[in-house]
Jmol script that loads the backbone (N, CA, C; Angstrom):
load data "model"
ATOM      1  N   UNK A   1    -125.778 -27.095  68.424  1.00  0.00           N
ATOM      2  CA  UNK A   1    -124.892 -26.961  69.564  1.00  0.00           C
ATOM      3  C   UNK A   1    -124.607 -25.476  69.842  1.00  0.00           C
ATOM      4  N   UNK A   2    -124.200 -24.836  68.561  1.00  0.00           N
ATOM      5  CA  UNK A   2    -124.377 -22.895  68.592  1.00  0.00           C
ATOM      6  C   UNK A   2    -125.660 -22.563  69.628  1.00  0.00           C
ATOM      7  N   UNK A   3    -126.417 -22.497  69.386  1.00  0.00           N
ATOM      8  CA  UNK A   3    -127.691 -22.176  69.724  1.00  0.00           C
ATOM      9  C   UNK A   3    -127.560 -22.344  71.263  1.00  0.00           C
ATOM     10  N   UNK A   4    -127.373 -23.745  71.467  1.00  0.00           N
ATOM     11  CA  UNK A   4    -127.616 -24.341  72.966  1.00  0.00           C
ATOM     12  C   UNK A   4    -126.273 -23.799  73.640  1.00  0.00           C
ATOM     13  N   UNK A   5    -125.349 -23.500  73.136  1.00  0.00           N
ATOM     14  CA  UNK A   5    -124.015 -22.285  73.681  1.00  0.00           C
ATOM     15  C   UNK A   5    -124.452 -21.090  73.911  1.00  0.00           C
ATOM     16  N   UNK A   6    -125.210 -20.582  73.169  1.00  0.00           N
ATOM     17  CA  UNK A   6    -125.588 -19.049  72.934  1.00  0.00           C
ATOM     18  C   UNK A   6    -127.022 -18.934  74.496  1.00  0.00           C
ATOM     19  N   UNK A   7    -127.926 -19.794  74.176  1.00  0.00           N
ATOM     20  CA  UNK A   7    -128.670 -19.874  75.422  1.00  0.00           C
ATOM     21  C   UNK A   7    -128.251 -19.410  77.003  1.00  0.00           C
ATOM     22  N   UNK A   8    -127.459 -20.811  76.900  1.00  0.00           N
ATOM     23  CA  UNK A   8    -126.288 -21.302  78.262  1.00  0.00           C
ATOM     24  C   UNK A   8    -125.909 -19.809  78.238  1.00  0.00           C
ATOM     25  N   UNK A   9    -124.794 -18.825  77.766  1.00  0.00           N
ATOM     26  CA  UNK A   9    -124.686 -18.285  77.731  1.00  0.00           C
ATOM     27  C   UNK A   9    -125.437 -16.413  78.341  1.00  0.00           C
ATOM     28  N   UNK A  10    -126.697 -16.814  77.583  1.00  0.00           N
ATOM     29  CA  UNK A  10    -127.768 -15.800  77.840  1.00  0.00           C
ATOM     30  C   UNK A  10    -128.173 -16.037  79.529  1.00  0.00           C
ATOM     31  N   UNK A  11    -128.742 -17.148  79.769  1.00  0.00           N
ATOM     32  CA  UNK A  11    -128.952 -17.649  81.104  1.00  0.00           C
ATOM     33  C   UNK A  11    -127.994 -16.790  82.352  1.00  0.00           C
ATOM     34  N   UNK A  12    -126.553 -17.187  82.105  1.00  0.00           N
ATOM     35  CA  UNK A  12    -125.375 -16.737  82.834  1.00  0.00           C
ATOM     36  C   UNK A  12    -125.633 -15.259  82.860  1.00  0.00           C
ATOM     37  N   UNK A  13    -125.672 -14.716  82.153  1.00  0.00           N
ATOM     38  CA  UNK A  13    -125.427 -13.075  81.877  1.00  0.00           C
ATOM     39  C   UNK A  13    -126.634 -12.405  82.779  1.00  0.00           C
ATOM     40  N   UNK A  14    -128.092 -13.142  82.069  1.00  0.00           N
ATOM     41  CA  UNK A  14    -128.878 -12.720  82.710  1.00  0.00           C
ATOM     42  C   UNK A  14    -129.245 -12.745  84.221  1.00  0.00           C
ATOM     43  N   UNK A  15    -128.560 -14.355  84.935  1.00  0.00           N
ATOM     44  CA  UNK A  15    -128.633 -14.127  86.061  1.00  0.00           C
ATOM     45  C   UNK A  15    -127.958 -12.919  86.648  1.00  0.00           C
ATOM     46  N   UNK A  16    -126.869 -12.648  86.480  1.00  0.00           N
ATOM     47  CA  UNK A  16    -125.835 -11.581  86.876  1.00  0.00           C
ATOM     48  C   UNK A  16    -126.679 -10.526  86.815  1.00  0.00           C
ATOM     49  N   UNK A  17    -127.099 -10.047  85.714  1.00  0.00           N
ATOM     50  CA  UNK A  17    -127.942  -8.919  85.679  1.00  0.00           C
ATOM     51  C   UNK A  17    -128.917  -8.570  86.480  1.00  0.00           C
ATOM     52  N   UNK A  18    -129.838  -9.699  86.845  1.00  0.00           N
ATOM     53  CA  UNK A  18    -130.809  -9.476  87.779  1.00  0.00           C
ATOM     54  C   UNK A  18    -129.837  -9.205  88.928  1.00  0.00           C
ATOM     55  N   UNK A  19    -129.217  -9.721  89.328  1.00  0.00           N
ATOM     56  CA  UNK A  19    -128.916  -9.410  90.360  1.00  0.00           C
ATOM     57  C   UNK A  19    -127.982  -8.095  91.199  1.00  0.00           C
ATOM     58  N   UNK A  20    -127.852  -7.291  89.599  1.00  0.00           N
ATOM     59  CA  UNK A  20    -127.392  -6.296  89.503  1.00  0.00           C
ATOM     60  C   UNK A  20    -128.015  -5.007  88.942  1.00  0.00           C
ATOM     61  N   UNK A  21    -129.182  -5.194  88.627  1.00  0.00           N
ATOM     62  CA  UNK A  21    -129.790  -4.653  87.748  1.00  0.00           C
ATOM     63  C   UNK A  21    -130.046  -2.970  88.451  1.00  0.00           C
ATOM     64  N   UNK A  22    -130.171  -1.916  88.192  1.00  0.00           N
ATOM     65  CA  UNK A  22    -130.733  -0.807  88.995  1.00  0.00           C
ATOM     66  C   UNK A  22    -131.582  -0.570  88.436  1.00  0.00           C
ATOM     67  N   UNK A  23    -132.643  -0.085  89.251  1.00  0.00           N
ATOM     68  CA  UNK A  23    -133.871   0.359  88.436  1.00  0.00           C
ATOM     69  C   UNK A  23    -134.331   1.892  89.261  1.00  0.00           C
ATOM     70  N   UNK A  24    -135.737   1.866  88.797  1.00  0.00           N
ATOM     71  CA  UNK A  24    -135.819   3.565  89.074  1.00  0.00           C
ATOM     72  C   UNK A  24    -136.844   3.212  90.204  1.00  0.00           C
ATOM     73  N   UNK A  25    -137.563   4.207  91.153  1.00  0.00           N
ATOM     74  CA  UNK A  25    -138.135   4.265  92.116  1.00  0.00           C
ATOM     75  C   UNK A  25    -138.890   3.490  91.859  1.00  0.00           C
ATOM     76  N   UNK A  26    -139.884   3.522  90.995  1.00  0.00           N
ATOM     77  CA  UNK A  26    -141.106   2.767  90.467  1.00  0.00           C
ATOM     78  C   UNK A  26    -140.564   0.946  90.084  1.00  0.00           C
ATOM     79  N   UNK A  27    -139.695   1.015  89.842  1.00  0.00           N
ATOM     80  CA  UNK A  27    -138.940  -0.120  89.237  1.00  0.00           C
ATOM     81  C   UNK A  27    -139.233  -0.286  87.613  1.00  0.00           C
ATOM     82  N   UNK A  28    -139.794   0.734  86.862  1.00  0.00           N
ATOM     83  CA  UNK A  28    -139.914   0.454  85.771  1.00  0.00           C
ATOM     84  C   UNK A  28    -139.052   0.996  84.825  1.00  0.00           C
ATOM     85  N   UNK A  29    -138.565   0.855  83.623  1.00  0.00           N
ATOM     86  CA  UNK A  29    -137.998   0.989  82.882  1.00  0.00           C
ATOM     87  C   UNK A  29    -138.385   1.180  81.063  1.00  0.00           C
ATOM     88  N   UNK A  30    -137.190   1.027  80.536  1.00  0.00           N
ATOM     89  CA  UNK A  30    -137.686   0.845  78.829  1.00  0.00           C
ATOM     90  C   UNK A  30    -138.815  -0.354  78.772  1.00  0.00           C
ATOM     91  N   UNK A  31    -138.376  -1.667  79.505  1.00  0.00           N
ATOM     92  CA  UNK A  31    -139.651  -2.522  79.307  1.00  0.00           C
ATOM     93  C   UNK A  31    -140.392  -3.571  80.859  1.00  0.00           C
ATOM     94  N   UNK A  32    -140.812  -2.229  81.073  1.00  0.00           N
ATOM     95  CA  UNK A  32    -141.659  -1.879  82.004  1.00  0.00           C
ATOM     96  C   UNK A  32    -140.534  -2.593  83.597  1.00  0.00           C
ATOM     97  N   UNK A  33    -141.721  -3.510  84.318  1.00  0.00           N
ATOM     98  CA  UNK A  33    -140.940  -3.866  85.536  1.00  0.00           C
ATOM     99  C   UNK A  33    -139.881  -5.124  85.095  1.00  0.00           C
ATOM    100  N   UNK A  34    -139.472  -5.596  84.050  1.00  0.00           N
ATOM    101  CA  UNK A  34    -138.398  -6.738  83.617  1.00  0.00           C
ATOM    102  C   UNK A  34    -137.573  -6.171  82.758  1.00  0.00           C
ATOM    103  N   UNK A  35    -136.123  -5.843  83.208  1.00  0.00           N
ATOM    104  CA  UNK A  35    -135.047  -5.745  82.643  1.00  0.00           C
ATOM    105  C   UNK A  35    -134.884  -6.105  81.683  1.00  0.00           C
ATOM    106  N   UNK A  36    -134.671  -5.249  80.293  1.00  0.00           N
ATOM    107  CA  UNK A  36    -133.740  -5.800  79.333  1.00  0.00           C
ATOM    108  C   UNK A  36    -133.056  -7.110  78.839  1.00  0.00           C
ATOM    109  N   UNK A  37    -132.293  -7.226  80.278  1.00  0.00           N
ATOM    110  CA  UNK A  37    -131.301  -8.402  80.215  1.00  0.00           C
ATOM    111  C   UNK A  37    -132.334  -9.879  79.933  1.00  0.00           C
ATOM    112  N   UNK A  38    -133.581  -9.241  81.126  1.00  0.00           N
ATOM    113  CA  UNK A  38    -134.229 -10.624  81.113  1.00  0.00           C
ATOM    114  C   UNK A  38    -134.973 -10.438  80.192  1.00  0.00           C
ATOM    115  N   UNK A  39    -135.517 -10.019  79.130  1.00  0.00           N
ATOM    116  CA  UNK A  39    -136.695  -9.748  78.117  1.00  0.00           C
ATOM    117  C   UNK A  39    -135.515 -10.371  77.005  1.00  0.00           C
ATOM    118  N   UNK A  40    -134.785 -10.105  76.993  1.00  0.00           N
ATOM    119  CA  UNK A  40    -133.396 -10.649  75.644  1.00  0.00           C
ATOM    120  C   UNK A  40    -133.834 -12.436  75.820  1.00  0.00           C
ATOM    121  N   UNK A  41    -133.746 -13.023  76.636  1.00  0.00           N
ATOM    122  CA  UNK A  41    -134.013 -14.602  76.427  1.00  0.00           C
ATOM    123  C   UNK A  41    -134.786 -14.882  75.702  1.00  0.00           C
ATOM    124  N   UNK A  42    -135.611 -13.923  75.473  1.00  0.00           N
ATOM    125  CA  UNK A  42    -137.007 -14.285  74.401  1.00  0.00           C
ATOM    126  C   UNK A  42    -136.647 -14.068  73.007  1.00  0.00           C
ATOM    127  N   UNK A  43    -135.483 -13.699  72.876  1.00  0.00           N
ATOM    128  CA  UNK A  43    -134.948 -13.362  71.602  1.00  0.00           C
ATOM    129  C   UNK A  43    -134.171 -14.358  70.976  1.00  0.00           C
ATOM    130  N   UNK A  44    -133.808 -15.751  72.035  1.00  0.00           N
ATOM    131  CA  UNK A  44    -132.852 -16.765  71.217  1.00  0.00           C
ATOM    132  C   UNK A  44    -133.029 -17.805  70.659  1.00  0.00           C
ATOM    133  N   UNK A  45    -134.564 -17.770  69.958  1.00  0.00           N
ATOM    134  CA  UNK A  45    -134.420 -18.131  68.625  1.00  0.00           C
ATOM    135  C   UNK A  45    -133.670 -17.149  67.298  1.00  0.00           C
ATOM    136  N   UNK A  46    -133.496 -15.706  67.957  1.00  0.00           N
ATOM    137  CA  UNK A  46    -133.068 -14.976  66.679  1.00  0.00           C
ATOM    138  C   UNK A  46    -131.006 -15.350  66.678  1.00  0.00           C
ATOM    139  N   UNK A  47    -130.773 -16.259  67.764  1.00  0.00           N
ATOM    140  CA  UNK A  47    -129.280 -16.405  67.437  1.00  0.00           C
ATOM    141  C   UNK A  47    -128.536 -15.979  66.221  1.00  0.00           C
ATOM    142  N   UNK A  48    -129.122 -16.766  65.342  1.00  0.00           N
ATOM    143  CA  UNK A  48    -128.396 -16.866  63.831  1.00  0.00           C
ATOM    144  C   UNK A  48    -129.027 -15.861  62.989  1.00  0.00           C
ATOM    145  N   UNK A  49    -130.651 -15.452  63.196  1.00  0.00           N
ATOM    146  CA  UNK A  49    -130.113 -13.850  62.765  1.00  0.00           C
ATOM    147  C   UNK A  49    -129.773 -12.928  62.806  1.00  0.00           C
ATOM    148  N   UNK A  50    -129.438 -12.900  64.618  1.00  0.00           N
ATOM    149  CA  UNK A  50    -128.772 -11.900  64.699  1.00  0.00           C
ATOM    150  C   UNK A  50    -127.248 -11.564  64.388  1.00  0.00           C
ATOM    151  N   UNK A  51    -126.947 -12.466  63.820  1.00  0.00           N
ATOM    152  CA  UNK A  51    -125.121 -12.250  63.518  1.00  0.00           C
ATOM    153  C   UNK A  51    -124.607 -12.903  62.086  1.00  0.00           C
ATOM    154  N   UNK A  52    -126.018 -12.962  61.180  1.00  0.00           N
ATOM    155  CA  UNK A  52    -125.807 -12.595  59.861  1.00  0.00           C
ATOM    156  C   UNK A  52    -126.855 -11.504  59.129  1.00  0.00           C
ATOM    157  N   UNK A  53    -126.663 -10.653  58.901  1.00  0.00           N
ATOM    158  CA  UNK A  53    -127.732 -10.268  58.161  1.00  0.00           C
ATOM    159  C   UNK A  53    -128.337 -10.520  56.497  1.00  0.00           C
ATOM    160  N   UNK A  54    -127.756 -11.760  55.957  1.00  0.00           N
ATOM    161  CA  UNK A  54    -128.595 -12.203  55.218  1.00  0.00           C
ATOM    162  C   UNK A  54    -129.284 -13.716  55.568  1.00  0.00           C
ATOM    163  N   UNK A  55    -129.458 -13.728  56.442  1.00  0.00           N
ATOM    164  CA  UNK A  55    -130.724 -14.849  57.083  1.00  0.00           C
ATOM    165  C   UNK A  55    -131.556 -14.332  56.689  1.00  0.00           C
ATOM    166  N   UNK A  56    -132.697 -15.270  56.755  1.00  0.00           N
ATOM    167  CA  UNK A  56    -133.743 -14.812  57.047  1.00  0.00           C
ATOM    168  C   UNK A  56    -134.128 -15.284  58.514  1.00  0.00           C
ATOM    169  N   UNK A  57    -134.782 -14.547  59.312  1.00  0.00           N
ATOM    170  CA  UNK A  57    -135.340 -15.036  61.045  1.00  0.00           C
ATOM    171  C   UNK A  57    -135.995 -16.312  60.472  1.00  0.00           C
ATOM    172  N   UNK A  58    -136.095 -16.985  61.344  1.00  0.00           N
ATOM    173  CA  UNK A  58    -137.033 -17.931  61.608  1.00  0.00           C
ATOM    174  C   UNK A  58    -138.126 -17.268  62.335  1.00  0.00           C
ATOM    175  N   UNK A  59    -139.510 -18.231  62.316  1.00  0.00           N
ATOM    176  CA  UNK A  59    -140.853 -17.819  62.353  1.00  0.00           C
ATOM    177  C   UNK A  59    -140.970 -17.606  63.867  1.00  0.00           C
ATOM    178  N   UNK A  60    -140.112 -18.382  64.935  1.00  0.00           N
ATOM    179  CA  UNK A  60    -140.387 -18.161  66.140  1.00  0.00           C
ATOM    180  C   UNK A  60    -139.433 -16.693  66.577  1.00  0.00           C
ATOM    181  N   UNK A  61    -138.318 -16.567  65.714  1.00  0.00           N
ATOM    182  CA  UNK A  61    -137.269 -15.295  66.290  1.00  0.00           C
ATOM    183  C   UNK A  61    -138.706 -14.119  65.619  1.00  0.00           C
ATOM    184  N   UNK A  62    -139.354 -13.972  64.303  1.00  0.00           N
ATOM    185  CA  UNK A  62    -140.412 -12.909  64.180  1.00  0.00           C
ATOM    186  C   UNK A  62    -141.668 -12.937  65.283  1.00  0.00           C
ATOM    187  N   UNK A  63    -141.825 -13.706  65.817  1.00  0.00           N
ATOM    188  CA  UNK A  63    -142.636 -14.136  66.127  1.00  0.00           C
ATOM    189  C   UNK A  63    -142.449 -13.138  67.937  1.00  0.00           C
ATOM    190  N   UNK A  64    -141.393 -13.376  68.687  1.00  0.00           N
ATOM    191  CA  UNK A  64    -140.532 -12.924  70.010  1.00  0.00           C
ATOM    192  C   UNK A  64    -140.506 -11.717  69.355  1.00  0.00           C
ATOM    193  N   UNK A  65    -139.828 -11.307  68.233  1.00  0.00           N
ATOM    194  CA  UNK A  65    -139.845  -9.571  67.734  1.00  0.00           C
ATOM    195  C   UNK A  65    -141.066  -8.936  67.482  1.00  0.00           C
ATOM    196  N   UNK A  66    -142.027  -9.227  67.296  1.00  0.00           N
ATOM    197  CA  UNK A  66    -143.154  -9.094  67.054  1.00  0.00           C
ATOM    198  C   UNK A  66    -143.899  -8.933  68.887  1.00  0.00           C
ATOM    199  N   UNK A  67    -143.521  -9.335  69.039  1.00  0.00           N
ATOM    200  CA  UNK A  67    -144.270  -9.498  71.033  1.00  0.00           C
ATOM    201  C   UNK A  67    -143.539  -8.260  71.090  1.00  0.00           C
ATOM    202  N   UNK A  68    -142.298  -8.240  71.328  1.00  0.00           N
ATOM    203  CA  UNK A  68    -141.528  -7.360  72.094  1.00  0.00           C
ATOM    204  C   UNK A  68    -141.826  -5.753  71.712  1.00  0.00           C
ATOM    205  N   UNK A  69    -141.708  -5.777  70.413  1.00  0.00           N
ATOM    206  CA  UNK A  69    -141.922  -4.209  69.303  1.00  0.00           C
ATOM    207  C   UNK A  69    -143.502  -3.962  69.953  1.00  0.00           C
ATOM    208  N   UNK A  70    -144.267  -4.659  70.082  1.00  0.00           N
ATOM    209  CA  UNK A  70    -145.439  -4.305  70.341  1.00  0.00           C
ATOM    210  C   UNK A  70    -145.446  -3.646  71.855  1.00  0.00           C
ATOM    211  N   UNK A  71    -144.511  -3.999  72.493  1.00  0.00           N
ATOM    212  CA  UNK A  71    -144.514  -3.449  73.889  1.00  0.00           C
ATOM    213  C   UNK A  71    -144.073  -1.910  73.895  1.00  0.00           C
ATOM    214  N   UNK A  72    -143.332  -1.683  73.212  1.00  0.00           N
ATOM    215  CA  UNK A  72    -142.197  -0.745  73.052  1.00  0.00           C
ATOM    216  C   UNK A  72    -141.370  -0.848  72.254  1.00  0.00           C
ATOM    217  N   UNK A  73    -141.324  -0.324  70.640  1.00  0.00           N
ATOM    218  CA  UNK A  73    -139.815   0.061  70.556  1.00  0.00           C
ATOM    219  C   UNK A  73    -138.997   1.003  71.160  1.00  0.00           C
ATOM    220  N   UNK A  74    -139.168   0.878  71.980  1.00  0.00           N
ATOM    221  CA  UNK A  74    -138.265   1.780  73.383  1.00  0.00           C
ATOM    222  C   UNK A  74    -137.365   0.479  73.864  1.00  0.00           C
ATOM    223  N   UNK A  75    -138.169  -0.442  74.347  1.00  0.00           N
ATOM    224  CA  UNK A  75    -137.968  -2.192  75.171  1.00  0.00           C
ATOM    225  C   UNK A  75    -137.358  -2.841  74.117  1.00  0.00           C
ATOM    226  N   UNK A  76    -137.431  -3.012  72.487  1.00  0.00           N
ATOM    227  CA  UNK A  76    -137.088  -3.571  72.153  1.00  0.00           C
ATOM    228  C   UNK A  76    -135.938  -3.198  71.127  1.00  0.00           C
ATOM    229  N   UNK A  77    -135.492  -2.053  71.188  1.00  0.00           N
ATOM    230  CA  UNK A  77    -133.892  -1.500  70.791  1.00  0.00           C
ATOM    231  C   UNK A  77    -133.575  -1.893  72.258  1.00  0.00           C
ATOM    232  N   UNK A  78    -133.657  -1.690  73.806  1.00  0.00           N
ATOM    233  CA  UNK A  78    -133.098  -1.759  74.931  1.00  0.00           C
ATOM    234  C   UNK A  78    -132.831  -3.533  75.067  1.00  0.00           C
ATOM    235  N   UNK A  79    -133.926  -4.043  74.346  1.00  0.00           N
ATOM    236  CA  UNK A  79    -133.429  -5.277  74.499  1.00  0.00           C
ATOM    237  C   UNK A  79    -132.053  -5.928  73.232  1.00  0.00           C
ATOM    238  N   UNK A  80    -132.389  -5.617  71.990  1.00  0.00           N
ATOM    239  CA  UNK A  80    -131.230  -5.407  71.106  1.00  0.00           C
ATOM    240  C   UNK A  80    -129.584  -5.045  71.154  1.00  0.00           C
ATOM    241  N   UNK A  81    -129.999  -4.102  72.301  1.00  0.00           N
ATOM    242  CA  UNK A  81    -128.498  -3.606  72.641  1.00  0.00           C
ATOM    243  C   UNK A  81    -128.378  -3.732  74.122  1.00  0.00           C
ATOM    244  N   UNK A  82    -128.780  -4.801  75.080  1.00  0.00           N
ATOM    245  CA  UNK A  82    -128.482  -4.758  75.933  1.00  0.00           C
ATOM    246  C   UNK A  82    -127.350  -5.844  76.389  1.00  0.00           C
ATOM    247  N   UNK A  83    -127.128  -5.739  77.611  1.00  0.00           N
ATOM    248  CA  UNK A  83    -125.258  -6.821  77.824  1.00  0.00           C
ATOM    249  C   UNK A  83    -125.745  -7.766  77.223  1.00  0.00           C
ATOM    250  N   UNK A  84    -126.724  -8.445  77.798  1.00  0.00           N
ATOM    251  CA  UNK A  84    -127.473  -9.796  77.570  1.00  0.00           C
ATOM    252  C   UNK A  84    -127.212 -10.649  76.045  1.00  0.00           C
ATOM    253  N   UNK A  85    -127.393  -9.311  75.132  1.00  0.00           N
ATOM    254  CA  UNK A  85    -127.172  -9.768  73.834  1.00  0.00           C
ATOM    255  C   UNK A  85    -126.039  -9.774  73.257  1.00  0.00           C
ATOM    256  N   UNK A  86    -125.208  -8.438  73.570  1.00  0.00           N
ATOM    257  CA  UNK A  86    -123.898  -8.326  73.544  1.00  0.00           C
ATOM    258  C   UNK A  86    -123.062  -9.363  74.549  1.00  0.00           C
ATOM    259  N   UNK A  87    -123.134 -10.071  75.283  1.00  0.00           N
ATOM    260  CA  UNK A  87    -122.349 -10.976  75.813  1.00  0.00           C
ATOM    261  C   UNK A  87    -122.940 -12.412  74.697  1.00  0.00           C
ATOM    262  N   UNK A  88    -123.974 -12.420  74.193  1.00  0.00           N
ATOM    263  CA  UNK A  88    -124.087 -14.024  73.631  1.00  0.00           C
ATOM    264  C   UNK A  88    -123.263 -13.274  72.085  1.00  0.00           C
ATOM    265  N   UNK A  89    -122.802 -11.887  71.906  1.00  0.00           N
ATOM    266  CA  UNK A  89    -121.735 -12.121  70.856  1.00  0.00           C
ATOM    267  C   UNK A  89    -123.191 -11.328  69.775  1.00  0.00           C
ATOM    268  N   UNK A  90    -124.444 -11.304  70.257  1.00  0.00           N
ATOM    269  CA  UNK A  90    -125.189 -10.686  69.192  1.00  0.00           C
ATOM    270  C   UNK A  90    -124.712  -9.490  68.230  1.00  0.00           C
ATOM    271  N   UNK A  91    -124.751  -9.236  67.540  1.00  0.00           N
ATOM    272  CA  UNK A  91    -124.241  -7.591  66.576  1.00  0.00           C
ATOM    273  C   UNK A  91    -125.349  -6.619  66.481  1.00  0.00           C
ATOM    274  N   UNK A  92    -125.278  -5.632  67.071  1.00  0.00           N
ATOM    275  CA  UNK A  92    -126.777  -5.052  67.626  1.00  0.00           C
ATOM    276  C   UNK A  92    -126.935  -4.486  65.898  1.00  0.00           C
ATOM    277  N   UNK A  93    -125.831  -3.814  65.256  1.00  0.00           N
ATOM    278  CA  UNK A  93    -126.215  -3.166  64.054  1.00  0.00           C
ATOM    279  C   UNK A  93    -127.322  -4.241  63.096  1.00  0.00           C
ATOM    280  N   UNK A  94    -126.770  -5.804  62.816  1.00  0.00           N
ATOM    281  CA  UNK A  94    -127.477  -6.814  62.560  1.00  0.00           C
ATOM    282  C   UNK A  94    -128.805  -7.318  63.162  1.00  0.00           C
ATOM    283  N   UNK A  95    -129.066  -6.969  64.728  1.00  0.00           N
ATOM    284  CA  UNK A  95    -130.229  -7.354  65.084  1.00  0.00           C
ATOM    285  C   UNK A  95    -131.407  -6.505  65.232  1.00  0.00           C
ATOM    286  N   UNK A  96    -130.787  -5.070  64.934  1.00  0.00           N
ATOM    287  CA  UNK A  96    -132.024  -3.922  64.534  1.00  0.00           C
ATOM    288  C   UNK A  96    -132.608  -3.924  63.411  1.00  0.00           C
ATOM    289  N   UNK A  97    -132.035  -4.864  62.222  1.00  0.00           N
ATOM    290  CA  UNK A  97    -132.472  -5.186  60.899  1.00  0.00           C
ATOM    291  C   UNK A  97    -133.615  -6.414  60.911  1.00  0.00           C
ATOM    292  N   UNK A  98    -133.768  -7.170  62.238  1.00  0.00           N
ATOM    293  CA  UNK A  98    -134.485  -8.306  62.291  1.00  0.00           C
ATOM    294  C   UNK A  98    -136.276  -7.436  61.873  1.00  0.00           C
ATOM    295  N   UNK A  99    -136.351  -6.868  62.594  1.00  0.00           N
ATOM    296  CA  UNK A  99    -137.831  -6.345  62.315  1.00  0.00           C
ATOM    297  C   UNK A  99    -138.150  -6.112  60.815  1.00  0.00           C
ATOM    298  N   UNK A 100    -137.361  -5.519  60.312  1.00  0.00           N
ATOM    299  CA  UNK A 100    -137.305  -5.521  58.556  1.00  0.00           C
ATOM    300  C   UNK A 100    -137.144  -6.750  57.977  1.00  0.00           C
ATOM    301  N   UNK A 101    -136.503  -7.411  58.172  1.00  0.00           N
ATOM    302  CA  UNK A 101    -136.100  -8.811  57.163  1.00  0.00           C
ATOM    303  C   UNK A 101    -137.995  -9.831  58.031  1.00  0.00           C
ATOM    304  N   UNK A 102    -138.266  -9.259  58.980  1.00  0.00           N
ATOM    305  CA  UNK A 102    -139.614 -10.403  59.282  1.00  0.00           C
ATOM    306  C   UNK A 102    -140.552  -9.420  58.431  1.00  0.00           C
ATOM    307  N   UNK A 103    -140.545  -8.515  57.694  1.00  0.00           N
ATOM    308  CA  UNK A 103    -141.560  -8.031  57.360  1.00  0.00           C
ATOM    309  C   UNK A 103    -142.571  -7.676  57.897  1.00  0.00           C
ATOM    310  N   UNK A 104    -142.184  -7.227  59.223  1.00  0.00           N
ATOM    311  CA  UNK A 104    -143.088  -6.784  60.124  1.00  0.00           C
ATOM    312  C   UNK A 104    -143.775  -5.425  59.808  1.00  0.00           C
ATOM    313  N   UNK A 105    -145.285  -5.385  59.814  1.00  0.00           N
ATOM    314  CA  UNK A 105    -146.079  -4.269  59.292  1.00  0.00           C
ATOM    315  C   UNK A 105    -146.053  -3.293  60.169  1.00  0.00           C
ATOM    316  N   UNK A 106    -146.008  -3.495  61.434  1.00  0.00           N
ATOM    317  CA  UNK A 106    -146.238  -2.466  62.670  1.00  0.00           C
ATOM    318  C   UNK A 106    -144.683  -2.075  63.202  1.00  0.00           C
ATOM    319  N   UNK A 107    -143.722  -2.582  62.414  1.00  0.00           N
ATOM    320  CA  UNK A 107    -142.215  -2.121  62.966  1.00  0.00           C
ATOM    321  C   UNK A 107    -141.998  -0.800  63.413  1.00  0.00           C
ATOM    322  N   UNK A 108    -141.047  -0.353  64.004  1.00  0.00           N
ATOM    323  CA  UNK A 108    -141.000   0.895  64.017  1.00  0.00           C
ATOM    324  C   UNK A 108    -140.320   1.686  63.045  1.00  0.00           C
ATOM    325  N   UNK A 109    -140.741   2.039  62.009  1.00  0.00           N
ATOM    326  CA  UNK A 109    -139.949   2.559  60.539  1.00  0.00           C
ATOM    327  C   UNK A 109    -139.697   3.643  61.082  1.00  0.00           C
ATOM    328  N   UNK A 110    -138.229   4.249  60.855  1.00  0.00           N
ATOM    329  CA  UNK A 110    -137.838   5.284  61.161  1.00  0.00           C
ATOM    330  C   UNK A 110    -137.491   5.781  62.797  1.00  0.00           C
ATOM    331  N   UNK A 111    -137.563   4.803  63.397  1.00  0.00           N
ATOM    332  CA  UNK A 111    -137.064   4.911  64.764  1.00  0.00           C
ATOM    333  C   UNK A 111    -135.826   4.967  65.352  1.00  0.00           C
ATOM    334  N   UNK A 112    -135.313   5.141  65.927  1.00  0.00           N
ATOM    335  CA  UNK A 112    -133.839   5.490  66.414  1.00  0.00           C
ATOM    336  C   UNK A 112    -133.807   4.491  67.688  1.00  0.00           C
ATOM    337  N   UNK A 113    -132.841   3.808  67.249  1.00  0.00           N
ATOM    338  CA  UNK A 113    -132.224   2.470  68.032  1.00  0.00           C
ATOM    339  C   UNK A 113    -130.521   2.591  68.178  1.00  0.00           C
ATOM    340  N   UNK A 114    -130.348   3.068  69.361  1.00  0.00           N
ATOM    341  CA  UNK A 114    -129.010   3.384  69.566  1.00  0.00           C
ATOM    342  C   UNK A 114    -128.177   4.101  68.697  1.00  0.00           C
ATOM    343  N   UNK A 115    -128.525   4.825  67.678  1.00  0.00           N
ATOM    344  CA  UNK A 115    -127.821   5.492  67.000  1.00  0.00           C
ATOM    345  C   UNK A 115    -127.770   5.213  65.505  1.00  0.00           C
ATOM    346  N   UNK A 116    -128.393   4.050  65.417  1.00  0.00           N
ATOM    347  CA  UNK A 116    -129.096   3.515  64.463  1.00  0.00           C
ATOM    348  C   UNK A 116    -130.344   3.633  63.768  1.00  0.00           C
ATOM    349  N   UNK A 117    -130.345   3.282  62.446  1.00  0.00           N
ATOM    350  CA  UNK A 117    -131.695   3.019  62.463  1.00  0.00           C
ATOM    351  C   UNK A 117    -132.575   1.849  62.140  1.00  0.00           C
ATOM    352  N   UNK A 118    -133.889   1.160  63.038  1.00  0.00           N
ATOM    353  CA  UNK A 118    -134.200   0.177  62.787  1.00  0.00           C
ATOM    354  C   UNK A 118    -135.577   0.034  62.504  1.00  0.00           C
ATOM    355  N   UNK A 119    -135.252   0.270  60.940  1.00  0.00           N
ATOM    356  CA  UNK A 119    -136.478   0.434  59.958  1.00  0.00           C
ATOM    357  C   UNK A 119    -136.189  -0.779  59.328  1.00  0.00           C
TER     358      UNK A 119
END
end "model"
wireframe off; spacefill off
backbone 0.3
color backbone group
């Protein structure tokens, strides 16, 4: 029922966003021509790891982190800390740790994610 709250949730935010969204001449951004807000939906299987950090992800939340990191870890700290996630209540310090706890080989070790780091 969490999960299907947290969705519902994401949905709402993200509509708003699109419809608010500014972008740059080109319309592209940290991840590319799709907003943040909307690239975060792909992230809610990581619900529950993002707001414990001793989970472990599930195979589909590594799986969405794994797509996304490959685009950009530029796109995918922007998606980590964007409203989108912060309105479903995500903890960005907790969800920059997801790439580490999936054991992801190609993560970005040593990268700077909002002030963070998400190695």
């Amino acid at each position: 029922m969490r999960v299907l709250s947290v969705a519902v949730a994401l949905v709402v935010v993200v509509a708003a966003a699109c419809l608010a969204a500014p972008r740059g001449a080109d319309g592209a951004g940290e991840c590319g021509a799709t907003p943040p807000d909307t690239v975060a939906l792909r992230l809610a299987p990581c619900a529950s790891a993002a707001e414990d950090p001793g989970s472990a992800p599930s195979g589909s939340c590594c799986s969405a982190v794994h797509a996304i990191g490959k685009q950009s870890p530029r796109c995918l700290c922007a998606v980590m800390l964007s409203n989108t996630a912060r309105s479903a209540g995500i903890k960005a310090e907790v969800a920059i740790t997801i790439p580490k706890r999936c054991n992801l080989a190609d993560r970005p070790v040593g990268y700077k994610c909002g002030g963070n780091q998400a190695n």
